[in-house]
C-alpha positions in Angstrom: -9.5 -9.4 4.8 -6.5 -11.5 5.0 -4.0 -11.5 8.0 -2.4 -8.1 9.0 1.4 -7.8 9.4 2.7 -7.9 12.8 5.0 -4.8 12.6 5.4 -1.6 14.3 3.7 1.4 12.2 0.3 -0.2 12.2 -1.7 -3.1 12.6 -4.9 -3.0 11.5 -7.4 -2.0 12.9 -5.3 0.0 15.6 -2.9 2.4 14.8 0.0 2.0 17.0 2.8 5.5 17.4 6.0 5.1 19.2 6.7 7.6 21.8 10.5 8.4 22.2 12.1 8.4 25.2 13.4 11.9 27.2 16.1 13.5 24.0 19.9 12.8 25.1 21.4 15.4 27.1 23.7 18.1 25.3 27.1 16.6 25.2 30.2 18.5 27.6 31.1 19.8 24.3 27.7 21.4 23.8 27.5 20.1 20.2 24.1 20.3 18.7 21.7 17.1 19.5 18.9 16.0 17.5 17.0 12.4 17.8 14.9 11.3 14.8 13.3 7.9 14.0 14.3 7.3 10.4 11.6 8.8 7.9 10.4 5.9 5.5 8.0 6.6 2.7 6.8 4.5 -0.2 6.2 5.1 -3.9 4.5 3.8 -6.4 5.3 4.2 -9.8 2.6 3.9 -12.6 2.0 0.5 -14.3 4.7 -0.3 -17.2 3.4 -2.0 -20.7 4.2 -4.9 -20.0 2.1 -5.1 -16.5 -0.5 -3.3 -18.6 -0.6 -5.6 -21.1 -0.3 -9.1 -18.7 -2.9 -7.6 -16.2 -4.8 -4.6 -17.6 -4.9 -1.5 -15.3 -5.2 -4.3 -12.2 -2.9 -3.2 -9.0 -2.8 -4.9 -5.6 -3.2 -1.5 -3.9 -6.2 -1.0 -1.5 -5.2 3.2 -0.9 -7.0 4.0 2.9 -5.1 7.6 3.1 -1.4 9.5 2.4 0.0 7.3 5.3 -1.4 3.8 5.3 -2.7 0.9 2.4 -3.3 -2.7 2.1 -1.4 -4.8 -0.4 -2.7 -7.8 -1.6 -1.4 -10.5 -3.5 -2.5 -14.6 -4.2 -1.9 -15.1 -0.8 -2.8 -12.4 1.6 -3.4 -8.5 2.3 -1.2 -6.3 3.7 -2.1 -3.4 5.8 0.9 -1.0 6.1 1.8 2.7 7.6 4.3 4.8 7.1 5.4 8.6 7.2 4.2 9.3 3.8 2.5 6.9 1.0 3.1 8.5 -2.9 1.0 6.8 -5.6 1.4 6.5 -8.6 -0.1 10.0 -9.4 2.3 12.0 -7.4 4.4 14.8 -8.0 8.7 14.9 -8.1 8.3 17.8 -5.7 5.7 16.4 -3.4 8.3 13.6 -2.9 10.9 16.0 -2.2 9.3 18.8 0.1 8.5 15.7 2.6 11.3 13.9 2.2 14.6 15.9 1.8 13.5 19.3 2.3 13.8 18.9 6.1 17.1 17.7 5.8 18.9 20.0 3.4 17.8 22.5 6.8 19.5 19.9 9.1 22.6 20.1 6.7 23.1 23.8 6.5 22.6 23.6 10.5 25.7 21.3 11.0 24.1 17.9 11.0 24.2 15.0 9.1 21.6 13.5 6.7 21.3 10.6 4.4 18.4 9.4 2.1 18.2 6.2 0.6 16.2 4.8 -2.2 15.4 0.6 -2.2 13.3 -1.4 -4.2 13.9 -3.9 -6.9 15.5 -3.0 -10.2 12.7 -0.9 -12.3 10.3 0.0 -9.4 11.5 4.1 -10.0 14.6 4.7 -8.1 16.9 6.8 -10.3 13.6 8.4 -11.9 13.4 9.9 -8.3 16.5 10.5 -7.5 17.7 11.9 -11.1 14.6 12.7 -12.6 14.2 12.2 -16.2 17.6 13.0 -17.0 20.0 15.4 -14.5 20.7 18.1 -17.3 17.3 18.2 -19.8 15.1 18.2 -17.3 11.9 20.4 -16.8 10.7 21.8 -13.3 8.2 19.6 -13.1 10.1 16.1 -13.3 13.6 17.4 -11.3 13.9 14.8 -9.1 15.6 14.7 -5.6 19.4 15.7 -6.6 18.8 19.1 -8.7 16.2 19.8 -5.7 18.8 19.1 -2.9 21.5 21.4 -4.8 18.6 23.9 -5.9 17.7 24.6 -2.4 21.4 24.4 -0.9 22.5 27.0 -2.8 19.4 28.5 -2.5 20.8 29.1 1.0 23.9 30.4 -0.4 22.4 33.5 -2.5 20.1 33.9 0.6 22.8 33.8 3.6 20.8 34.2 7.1 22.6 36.5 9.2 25.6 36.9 6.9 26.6 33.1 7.2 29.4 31.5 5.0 29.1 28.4 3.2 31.3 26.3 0.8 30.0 23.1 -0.8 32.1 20.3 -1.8 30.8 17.1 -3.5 31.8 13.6 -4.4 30.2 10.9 -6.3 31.6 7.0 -6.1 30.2 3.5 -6.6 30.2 0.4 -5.0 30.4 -2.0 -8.0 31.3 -5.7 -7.0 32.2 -5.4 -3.7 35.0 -2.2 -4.9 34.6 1.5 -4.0 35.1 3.5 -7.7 35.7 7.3 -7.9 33.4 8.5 -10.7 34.8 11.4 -10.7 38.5 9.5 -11.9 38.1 6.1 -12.9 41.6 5.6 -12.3 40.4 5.5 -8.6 38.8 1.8 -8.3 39.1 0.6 -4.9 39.0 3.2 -2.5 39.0 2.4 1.4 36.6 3.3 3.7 37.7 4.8 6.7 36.6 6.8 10.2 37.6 9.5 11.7 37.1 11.5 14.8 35.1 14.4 13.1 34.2 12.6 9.3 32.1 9.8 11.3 32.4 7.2 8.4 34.1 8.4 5.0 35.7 7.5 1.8 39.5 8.1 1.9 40.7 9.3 -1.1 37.6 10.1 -3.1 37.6 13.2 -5.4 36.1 16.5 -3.8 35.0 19.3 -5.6 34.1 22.7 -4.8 31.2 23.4 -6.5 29.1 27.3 -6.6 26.1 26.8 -8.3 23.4 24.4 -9.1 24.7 24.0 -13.3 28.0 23.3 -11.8 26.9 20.3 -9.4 24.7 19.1 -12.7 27.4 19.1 -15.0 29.3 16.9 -12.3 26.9 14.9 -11.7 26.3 14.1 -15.7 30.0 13.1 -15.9 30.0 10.7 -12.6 26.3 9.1 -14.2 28.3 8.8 -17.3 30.7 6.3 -15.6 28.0 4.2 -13.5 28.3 0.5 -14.6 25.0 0.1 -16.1 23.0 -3.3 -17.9 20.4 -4.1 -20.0 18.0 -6.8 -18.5 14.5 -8.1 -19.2 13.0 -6.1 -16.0 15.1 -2.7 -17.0 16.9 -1.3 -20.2 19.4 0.7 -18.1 19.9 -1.5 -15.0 21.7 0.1 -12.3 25.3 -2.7 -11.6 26.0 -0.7 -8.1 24.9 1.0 -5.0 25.7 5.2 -6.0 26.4 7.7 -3.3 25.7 11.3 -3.6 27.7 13.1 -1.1 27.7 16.9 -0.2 29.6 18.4 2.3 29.0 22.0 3.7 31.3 23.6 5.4 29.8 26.9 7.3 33.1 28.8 7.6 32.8 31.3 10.6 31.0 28.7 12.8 34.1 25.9 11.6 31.0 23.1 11.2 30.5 21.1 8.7 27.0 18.9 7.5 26.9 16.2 5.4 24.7 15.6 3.2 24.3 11.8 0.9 21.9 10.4 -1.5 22.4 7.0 -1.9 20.7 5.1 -4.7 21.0 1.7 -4.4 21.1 -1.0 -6.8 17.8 -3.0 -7.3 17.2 -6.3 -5.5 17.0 -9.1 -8.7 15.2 -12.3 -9.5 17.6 -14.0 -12.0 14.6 -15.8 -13.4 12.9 -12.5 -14.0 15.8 -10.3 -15.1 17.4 -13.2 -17.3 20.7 -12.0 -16.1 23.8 -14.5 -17.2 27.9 -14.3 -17.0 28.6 -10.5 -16.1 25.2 -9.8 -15.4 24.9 -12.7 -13.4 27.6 -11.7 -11.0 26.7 -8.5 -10.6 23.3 -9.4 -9.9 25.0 -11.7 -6.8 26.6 -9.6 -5.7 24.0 -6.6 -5.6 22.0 -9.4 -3.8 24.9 -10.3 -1.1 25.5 -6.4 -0.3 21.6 -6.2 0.1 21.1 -9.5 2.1 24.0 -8.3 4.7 22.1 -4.6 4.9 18.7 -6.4 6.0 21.2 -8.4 8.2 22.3 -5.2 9.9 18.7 -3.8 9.7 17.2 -7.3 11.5 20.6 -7.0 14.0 19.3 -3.2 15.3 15.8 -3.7 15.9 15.5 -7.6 17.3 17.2 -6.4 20.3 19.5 -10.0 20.4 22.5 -9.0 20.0 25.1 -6.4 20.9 27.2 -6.8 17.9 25.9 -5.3 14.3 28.1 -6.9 11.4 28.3 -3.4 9.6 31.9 -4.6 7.9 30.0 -7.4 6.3 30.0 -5.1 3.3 31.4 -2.1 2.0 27.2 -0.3 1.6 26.6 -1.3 5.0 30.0 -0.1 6.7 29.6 3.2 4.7 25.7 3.1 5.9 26.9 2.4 9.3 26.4 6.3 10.9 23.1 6.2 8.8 21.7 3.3 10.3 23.2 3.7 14.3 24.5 6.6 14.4 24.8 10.1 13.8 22.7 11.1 10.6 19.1 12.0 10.2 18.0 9.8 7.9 15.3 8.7 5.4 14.1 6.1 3.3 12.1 5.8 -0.1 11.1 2.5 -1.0 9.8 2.2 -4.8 7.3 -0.4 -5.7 6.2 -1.7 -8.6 1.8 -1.4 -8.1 1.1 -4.4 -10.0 0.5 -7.8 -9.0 2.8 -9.0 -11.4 5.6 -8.2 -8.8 3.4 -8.5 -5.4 6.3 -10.8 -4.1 8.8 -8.3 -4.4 7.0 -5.1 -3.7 6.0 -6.8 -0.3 10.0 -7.6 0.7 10.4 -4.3 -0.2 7.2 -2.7 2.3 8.8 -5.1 5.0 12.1 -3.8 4.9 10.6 -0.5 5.3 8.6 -1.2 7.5 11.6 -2.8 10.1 14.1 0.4 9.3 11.5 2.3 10.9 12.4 0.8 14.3 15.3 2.6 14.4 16.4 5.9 16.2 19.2 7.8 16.2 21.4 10.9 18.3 22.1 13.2 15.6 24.9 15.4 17.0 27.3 18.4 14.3 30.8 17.9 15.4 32.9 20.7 15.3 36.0 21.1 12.4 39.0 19.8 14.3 41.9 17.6 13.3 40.7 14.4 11.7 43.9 12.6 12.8 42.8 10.3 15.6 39.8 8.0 15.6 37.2 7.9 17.9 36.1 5.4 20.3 32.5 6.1 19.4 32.5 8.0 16.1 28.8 8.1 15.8 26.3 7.9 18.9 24.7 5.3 20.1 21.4 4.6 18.0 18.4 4.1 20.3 16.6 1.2 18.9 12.8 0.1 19.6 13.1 -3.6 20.9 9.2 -4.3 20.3 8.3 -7.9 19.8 4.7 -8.0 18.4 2.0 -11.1 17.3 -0.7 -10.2 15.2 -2.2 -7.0 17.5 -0.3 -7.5 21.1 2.4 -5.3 21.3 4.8 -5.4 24.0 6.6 -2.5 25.1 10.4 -2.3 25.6 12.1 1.0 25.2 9.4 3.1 23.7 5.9 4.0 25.5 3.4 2.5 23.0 0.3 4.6 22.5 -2.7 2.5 20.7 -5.5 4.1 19.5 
């Protein structure tokens, strides 16, 4: 076997788990405190025709167990672990009761959660977060945003101990470097702002109170409607922008709010395989730019070199910002294509994984007060594993490192 990536999750042949240090003390305020590394999965979608008919049923995929696989490509093999590995034979709701189930209970608690799906354009992203279509969709292929709204308002008709909820939802874009409302189009270039007990927001965006599952659905067709979409030689209905799914609920007698955002973002490109040109061709650059300054941020929180993280780089990564250091529980599905035929790209997409899981954050619900003055730490300070490693030596900063 070829050489083993020097990275945090696993190294082959050891398995290496990062031990957290003592949880942060209850704020003076006694707000709830949670610390989570981010959750990062992978999935892989089934081969498309045109793999299938370049490379047969070949894949580069070496499956060991649910967590952990090698990937090989012309030039080496990959071993990588994560949370949770879904081939190419797994299930919508599989995906979801690992990923986001947890989460929609942190929400409804009063804390913060975000998931994010990456992964170049095609690899499966809005199949798994929309499903096969958000309205005409059967149980079996709802993806992760009828689940999330099935089982929040599955709390709603079920209240433990006679607890009040509203939801509220928006929906925008980031398309060429501009916030649009997709719930008014007349709405294109909304700020992003923060706020004492918002953490990071968009001012202005539309909310909507919403009561039932067909409701959100129905709002959520409308805003999909108005995504800026393109056709290219990798993907018919290519995604132009990063989307963000956000849910906010308030729990009324307790004055707490959660927040809850699904943020699909727009695949990475190869303009020599997408044959993108004019339009396309800027959107593709600047999809790229937005992405390049997010692994910038990403590289910035785990190398342990700097104190200063350039989250206003971009409007996804400022947004991001209480996702990635702050206060949010949050997760990550990376889609992959399973054929060789994109190796390249499904391995900068396993590596970027692969380095988001460094990071660990305070979650902490804030209680409902007056969102008129801004904080001088909005979020809390993420607690980042500093490790340094070379083929097997690890060396230990802020974590104890248990091998085994």
């Amino acid at each position: 076997m070829g050489p083993t990536i020097s990275l945090p999750l696993l190294v082959s042949p050891l398995k290496a788990y990062a031990i957290s240090p003592t949880l942060a003390r209850q704020d003076q305020r006694n707000w709830k405190v949670k610390m989570s590394n981010v959750t990062v999965c992978v999935r892989f979608r089934p081969l498309n025709s045109k793999e299938r008919r370049i490379n047969g049923d070949l894949t580069g995929i070496h499956s060991f167990d649910s967590e952990s696989f090698v990937f090989k490509d012309e030039k080496e093999d990959v071993r990588f672990c994560f949370d949770k590995v879904f081939y190419s034979d797994s299930e919508q709701l599989d995906v979801y009761e690992f990923l986001a189930s947890p989460i929609v209970e942190d929400v409804m608690s009063g804390l913060n959660g975000k998931i994010l799906t990456y992964g170049q354009t095609g690899a499966g992203k809005a199949y798994s977060m929309e499903g096969q279509s958000i309205l005409e969709c059967d149980e079996h292929k709802k993806g992760l945003l009828q689940r999330v709204t099935d089982e929040l308002f599955g709390f709603l008709r079920h209240p433990v101990d006679n607890k009040k909820f509203t939801i509220k939802m928006s929906m925008v874009e980031i398309y060429m470097e501009k916030v649009r409302d997709l719930f008014d189009l007349s709405k294109d270039n909304l700020p992003i702002k923060e706020s004492k007990t918002r953490g990071i927001f968009i001012s202005g965006a539309t909310e909507i109170t919403v009561t039932n599952s067909s409701e959100v659905q129905q709002c959520l067709s409308i805003g999909i409607a108005n995504r800026a979409v393109g056709e290219t030689q990798m993907n018919l209905t290519s995604s132009r922008s990063h989307c963000l799914y956000i849910f906010i609920v308030q729990h009324e007698e307790r004055s707490r709010s959660g927040k809850f955002v699904l943020v699909d973002l727009a695949g990475s490109e190869k303009v020599e395989k997408t044959g993108a040109e004019g339009r396309l061709l800027e959107e593709a650059k600047t999809i790229n730019k937005s992405l390049s300054a997010l692994g910038n941020v990403i590289n910035s929180l785990t190398s342990g070199k700097t104190n200063h993280v350039r989250y206003r780089d971009s409007k996804l990564t400022r947004f991001l910002q209480d996702a990635l250091g702050g206060n949010s529980r949050t997760a990550l599905l990376c889609c992959c294509s399973p054929s060789p035929l994109n190796a390249s790209e499904s391995l900068s997409t396993l590596r970027f994984g692969t380095r988001l899981k460094l990071i660990k954050s305070v979650q902490r619900s804030f209680p409902a007060d007056d969102d008129s003055s801004i904080s001088k730490q909005a979020t809390s300070d993420s607690i980042i594993s500093k490790q340094t490693t070379s083929d097997s030596i690890f060396q230990q900063d802020s974590y104890d490192i248990i091998v085994q």
